[in-house]
C-alpha positions in Angstrom: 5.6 17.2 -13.0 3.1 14.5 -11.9 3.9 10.7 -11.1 0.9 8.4 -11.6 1.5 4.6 -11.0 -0.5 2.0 -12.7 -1.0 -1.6 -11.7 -1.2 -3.6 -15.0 -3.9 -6.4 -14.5 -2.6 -8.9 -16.5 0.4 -8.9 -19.4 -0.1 -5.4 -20.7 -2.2 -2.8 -21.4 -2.8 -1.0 -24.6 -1.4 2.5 -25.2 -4.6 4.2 -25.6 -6.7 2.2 -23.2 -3.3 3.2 -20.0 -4.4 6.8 -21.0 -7.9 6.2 -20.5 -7.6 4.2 -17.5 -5.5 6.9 -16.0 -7.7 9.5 -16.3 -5.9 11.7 -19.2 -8.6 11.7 -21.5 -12.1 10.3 -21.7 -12.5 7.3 -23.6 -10.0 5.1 -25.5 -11.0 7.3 -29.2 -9.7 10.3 -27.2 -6.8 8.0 -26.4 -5.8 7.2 -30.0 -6.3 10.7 -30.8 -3.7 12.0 -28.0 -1.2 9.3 -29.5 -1.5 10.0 -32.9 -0.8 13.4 -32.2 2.9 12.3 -31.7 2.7 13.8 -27.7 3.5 10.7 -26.1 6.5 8.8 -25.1 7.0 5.6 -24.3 10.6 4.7 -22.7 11.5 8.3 -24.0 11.0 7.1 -27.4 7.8 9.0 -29.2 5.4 6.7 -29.6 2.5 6.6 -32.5 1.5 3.4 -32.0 -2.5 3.9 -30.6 -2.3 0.2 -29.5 0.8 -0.4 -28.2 1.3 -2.9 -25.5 2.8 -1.3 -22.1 4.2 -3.6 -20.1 5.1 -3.5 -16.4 8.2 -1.6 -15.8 8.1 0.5 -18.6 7.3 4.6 -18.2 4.8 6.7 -20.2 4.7 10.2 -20.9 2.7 13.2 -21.8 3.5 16.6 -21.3 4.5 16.7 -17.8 2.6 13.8 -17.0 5.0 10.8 -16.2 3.2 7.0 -15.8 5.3 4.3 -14.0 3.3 0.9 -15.4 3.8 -1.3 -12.7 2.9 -5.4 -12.5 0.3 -6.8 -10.1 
């Protein structure tokens, strides 16, 4: 399993755009691609929302991939 932390610059950050910024895939269209797959999981919910807004203490996760969004 690998823990990635993220410092949210501002309010939130957008579902697709967290993925991109973490380095999981390329560009935010890969992003919403990844999401509407139905892989992710927000709050160990599935989440198909491309644009959802993550907010600080929530956690994100793909495959084994587990992000902790964090605030400033």
């Amino acid at each position: 399993m690998q823990e990635i932390s993220f410092t949210v610059d501002g309010e939130y950050v957008e579902l697709n755009q967290l993925l991109k910024l973490v380095g999981i895939c390329d560009s935010g269209g890969a992003g919403k691609v990844i999401v509407a797959s139905g892989a992710v999981r927000v709050d160990g919910k599935q989440e198909l929302r491309k644009t959802a807004k993550i907010r600080p203490g929530q956690k994100v996760q793909l495959g084994d991939v587990h992000i902790k969004v964090e605030a400033q």
